[in-house]
matplotlib code that plots the C-alpha trace (Angstrom):
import matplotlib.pyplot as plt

x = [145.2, 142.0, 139.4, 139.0, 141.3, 141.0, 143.3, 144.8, 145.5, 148.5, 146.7, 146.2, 150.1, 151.3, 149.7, 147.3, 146.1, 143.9, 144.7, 142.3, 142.2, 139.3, 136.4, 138.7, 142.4, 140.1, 138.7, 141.8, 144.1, 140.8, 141.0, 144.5, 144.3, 141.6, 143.3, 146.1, 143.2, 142.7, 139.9, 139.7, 140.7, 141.4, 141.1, 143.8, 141.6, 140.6, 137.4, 136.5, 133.0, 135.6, 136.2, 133.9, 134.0, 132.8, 129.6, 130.7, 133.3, 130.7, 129.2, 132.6, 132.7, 129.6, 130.0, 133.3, 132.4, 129.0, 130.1, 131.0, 134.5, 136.3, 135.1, 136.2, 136.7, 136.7, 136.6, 134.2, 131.9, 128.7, 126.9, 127.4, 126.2, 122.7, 120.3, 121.4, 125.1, 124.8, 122.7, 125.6, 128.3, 126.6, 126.3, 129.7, 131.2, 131.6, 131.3, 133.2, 132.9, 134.5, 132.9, 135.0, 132.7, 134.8, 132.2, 128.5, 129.6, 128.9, 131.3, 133.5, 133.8, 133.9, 137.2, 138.4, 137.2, 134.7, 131.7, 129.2, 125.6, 123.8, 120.6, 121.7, 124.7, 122.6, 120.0, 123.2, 124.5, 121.1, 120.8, 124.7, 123.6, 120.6, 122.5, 124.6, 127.8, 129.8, 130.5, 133.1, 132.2, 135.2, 135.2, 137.7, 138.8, 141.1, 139.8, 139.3, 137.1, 135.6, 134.7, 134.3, 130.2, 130.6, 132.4, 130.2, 127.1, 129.4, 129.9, 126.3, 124.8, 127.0, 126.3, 122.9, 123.6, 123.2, 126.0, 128.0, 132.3, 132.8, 136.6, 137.5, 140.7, 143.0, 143.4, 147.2, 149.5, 150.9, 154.1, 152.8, 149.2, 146.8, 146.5, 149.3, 150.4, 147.4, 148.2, 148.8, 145.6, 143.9, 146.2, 146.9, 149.2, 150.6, 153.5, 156.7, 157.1, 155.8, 152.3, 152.0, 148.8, 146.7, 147.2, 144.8, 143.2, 141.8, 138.1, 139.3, 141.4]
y = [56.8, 55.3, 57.7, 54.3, 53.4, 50.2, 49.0, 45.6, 48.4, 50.4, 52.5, 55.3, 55.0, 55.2, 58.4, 59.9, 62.6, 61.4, 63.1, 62.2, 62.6, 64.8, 63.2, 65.0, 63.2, 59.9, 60.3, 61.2, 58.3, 56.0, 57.5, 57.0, 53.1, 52.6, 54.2, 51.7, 48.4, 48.0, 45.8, 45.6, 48.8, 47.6, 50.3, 50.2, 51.8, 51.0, 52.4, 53.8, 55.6, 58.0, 60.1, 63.5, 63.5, 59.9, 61.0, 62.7, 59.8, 57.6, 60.2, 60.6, 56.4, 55.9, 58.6, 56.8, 53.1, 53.3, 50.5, 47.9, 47.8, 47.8, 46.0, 47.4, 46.2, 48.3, 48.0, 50.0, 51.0, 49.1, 50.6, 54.6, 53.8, 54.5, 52.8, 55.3, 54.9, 51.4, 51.4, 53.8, 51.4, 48.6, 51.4, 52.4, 48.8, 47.9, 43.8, 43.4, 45.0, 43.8, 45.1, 44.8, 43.5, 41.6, 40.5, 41.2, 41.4, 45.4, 44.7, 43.0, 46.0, 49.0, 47.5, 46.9, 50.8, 49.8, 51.5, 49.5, 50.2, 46.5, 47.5, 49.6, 47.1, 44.3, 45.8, 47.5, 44.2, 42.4, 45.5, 45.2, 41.8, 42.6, 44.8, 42.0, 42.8, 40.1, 40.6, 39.9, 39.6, 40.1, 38.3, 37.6, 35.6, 36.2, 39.7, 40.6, 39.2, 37.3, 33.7, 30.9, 31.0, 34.4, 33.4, 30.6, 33.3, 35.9, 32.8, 31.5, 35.5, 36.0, 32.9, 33.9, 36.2, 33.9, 34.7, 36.6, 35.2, 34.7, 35.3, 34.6, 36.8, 35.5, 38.0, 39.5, 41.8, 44.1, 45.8, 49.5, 48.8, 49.4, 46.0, 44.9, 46.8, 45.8, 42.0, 41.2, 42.7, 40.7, 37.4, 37.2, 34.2, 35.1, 34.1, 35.6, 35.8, 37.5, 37.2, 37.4, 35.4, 35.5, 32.1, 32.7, 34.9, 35.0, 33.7, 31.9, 28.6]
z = [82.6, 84.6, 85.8, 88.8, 91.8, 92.0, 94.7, 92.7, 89.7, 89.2, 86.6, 89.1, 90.1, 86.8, 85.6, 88.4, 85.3, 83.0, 79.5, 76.4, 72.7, 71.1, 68.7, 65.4, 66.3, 66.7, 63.8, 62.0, 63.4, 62.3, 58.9, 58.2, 59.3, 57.5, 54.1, 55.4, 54.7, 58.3, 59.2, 63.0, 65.4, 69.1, 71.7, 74.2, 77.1, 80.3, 80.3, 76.6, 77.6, 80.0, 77.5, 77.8, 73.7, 74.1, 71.8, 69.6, 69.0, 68.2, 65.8, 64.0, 64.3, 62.6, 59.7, 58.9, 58.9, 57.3, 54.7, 58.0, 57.0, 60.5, 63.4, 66.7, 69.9, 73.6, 77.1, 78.7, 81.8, 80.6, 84.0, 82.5, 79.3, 78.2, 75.7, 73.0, 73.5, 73.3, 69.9, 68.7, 69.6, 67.5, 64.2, 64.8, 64.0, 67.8, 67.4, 70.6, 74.3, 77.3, 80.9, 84.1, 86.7, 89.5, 91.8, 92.9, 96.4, 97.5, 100.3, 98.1, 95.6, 98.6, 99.7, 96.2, 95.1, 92.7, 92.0, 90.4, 89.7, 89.2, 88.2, 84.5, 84.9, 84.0, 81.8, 79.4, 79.3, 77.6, 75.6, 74.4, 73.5, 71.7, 69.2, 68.3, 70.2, 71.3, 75.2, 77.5, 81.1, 83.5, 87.1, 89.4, 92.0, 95.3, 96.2, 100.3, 101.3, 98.8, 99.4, 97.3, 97.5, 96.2, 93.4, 92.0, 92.7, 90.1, 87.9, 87.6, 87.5, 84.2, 82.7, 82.8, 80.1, 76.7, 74.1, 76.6, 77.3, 80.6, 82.3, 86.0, 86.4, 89.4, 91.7, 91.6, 93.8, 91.2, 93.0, 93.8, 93.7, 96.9, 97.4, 98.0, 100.6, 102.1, 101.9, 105.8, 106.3, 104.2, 104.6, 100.8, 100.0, 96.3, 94.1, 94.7, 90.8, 88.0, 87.5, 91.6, 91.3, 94.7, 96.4, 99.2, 101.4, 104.9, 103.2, 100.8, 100.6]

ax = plt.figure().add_subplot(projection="3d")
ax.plot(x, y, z, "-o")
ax.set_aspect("equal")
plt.show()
């Protein structure tokens, strides 16, 4: 589960609780893949820092990979971290982190549900990239509301970072998500098929 609604997810439809596993079964299922000659762990989780053992993961993360053998790779809430979390990521073997940030707009955001705080936003993102992490900005385009202007703005404020990815996400109406029922509202244009990319909105072409 997502501790976020966002209203273009179906996360929060899906499973409404949020269950989590404890710093020991981490360690454990890290353990045995690693006894298997894994090199790289990929965490399936829509927001890794969620987790109240999230520390004393890392701590169990760093005792196990002292020698650098795995590389991992997370998605996590780069605006809740602090300075210590993010040096613990980069001792743990974190070499990758993507960060969902979909737009700068604060209007933007409040009608998609998400909570942003730019000022640690954008200092935890130069400090991710000072440790050596590879980051993965996430943007997207199509949201109500959001105009092309706004776009290029998110495009050319990420860019900023040096050494960061950059991916602008099309916008799409998930069946069961928020924003789609909300479509007429917002006059969303999307395919009728599978991935139901947003075509257009009532501010953007």
């Amino acid at each position: 589960g997502c501790p976020l609604r966002c209203t273009y997810c179906r996360y929060g439809h899906l499973r409404i609780k949020t269950t989590f596993l404890d710093a020991a079964e981490v360690s454990r299922r890290v353990r045995t893949l690693m006894d298997r000659g894994a090199r790289e762990i990929r965490l399936v989780d829509p927001v890794f820092n969620a987790n109240p053992a999230f520390q004393a993961i890392l701590d169990s993360l760093c005792k196990l990979n002292r020698t650098g053998q795995l590389r991992f790779f997370a998605e996590v809430q780069a605006d809740l971290l602090t300075p210590d979390q993010i040096h613990g990521l980069s001792l743990a073997g974190f070499s990758e982190l993507e960060v969902g940030v979909q737009s700068l707009d604060p209007l933007v955001l409040q009608k998609i549900r998400r909570p942003v705080r730019f000022a640690s936003l954008e200092s935890n993102l130069r400090l991710m990239i000072n440790e050596g992490i590879q980051v993965t900005i996430d943007l997207m385009y199509g949201l109500p509301g959001q105009t092309v202007q706004e776009v290029r703005r998110s495009l050319q404020w990420a860019w900023g970072f040096k050494g960061a990815n950059v991916q602008c996400l099309q916008t799409l109406l998930v069946p069961g998500t928020d924003l789609r029922a909300e479509r007429k509202h917002w006059r969303m244009q999307s395919d009728d098929r599978p991935p139901y990319g947003v075509r257009s909105t009532s501010t953007l072409s």
